[in-house]
N, C-alpha and C positions, 0 to 999 in steps of 0.2 A: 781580716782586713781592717787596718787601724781607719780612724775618722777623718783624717784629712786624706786616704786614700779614697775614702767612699765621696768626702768632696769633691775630689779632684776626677773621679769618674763620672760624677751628676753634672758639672760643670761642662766636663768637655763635651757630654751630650747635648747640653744647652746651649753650647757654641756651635755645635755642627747642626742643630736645628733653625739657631737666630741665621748663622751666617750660608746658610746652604742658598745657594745662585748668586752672591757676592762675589765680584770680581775681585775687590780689595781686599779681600779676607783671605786669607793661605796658613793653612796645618800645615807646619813642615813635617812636624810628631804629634803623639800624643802630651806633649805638655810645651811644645813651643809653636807659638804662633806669631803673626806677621796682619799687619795692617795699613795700606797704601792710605793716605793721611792726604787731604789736597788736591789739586787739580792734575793731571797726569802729566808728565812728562815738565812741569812748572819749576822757576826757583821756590815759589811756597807748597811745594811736597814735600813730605817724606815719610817712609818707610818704620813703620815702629813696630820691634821686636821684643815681643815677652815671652819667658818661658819659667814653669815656675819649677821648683825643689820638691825635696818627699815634704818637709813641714808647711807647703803653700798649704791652706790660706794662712797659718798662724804667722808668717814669714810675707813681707811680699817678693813679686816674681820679677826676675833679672829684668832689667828692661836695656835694651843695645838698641843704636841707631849705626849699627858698625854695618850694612848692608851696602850694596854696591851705589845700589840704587840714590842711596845719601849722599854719596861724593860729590856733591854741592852744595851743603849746608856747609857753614863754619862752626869751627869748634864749639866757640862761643854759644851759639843757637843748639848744638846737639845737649852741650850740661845744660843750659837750660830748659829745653824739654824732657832730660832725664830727670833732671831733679824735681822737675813740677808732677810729674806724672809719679816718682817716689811718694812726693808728700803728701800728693791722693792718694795715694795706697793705702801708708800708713795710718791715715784715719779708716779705712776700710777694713782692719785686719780679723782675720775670723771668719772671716765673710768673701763669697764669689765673686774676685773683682777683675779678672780680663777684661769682660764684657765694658764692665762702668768704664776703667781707664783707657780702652780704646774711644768709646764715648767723649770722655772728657775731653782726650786728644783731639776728636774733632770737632768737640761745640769750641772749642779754645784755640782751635788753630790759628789764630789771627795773631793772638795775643801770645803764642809761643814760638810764632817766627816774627816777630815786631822787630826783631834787631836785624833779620835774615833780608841780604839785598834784595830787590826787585831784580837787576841783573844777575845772571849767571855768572859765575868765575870765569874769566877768559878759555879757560883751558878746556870746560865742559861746551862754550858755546865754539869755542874750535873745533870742539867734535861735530856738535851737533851741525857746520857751516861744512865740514868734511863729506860727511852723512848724505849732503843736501847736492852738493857737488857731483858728488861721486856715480859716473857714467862705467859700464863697462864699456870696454876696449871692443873697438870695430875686429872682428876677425873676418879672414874672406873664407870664402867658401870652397872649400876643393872638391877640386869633378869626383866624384867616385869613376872607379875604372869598371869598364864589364864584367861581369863574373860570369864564366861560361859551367855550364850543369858538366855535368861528368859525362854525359852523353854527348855533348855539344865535342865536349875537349877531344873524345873516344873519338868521333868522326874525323874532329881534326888532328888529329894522327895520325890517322888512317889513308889521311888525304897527300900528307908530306913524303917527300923523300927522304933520302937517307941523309942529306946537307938539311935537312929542315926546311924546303924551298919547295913551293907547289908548283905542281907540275903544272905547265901550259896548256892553258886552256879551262882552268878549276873552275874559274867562274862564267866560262859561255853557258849560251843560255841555250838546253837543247832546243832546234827550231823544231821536230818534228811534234813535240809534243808539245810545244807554246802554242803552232798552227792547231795542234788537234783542240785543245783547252779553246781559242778565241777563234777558230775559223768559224764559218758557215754549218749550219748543225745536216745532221744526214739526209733527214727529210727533206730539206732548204732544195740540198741539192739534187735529191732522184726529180722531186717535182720539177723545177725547171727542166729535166731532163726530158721528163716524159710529156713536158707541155712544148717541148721542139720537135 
């Protein structure tokens, strides 16, 4: 294992220890990483991506602001935070520097979007006014219909004729056993019986 391998493995251990429960901290890999820079969702954020080569540290590591999440800085503001954050590096070389130049980036955030509007570009705050807007559509409600059990359907089958038409009278109610269910109970009656 050559020596900027053995760095590049003590280092990523030292990043996954600093930044472990950091929400702005993101590993995509083991040699690129991601750090939300700013207030969230703000025009003074942004997203800074390093990732370094096999000669990191003697080399420093790519640095892009090409993330989604930037498409509201202007050009202007992105070379300028790549190249400030370059020319900390390159006094750093040899040496584990993610950690420091994400650092930098954020004790200097002020001073590295100085040119960057306070407004948003129309077209990001059009999203974001979309976003804000945006109700879902009223749907009504349809009945559900009954679902008869296979039992249910068997009986009524069984109940139709040959036209599919129920015969007369399906649904009278037999009276002799409606009277026996809600009449007078047996006893009710022998008693009065035996008491005339």
């Amino acid at each position: 294992m050559s020596a900027n391998a053995e760095l590049q493995q003590e280092e990523l251990e030292v990043l996954r220890s600093i930044y472990q429960g950091d929400d702005c901290f993101k590993e995509i890999s083991p040699n690129v990483f991601q750090y939300k820079i700013g207030e969230d969702q703000s025009a003074k954020s942004f997203l800074l991506e390093m990732s370094w080569g096999e000669n990191y540290p003697s080399e420093p590591p790519a640095i892009s602001l090409d993330a989604f999440y930037n498409k509201h800085i202007v050009p202007e503001v992105k070379n300028h935070v790549i190249e400030s954050v370059l020319e900390r590096a390159q006094e750093m070389l040899d040496m584990a520097m993610i950690f420091s130049l994400f650092e930098f980036a954020k004790e200097n955030c002020d001073e590295l979007l100085s040119s960057q509007p306070d407004i948003l570009p129309q077209s990001v705050a059009d999203e974001k006014q979309e976003q804000v807007c945006y109700t879902e559509p009223t749907t009504k409600v349809k009945e559900r219909k009954e679902h008869l059990t296979k039992a249910q359907k068997r009986k009524l089958y069984n109940i139709q004729d040959v036209k599919g038409e129920m015969p007369r009278g399906w649904n009278w109610v037999d009276i002799v056993k409606h009277l026996s269910q809600t009449g007078k109970s047996q006893e009710n009656v022998l008693g009065s019986n035996s008491a005339s």
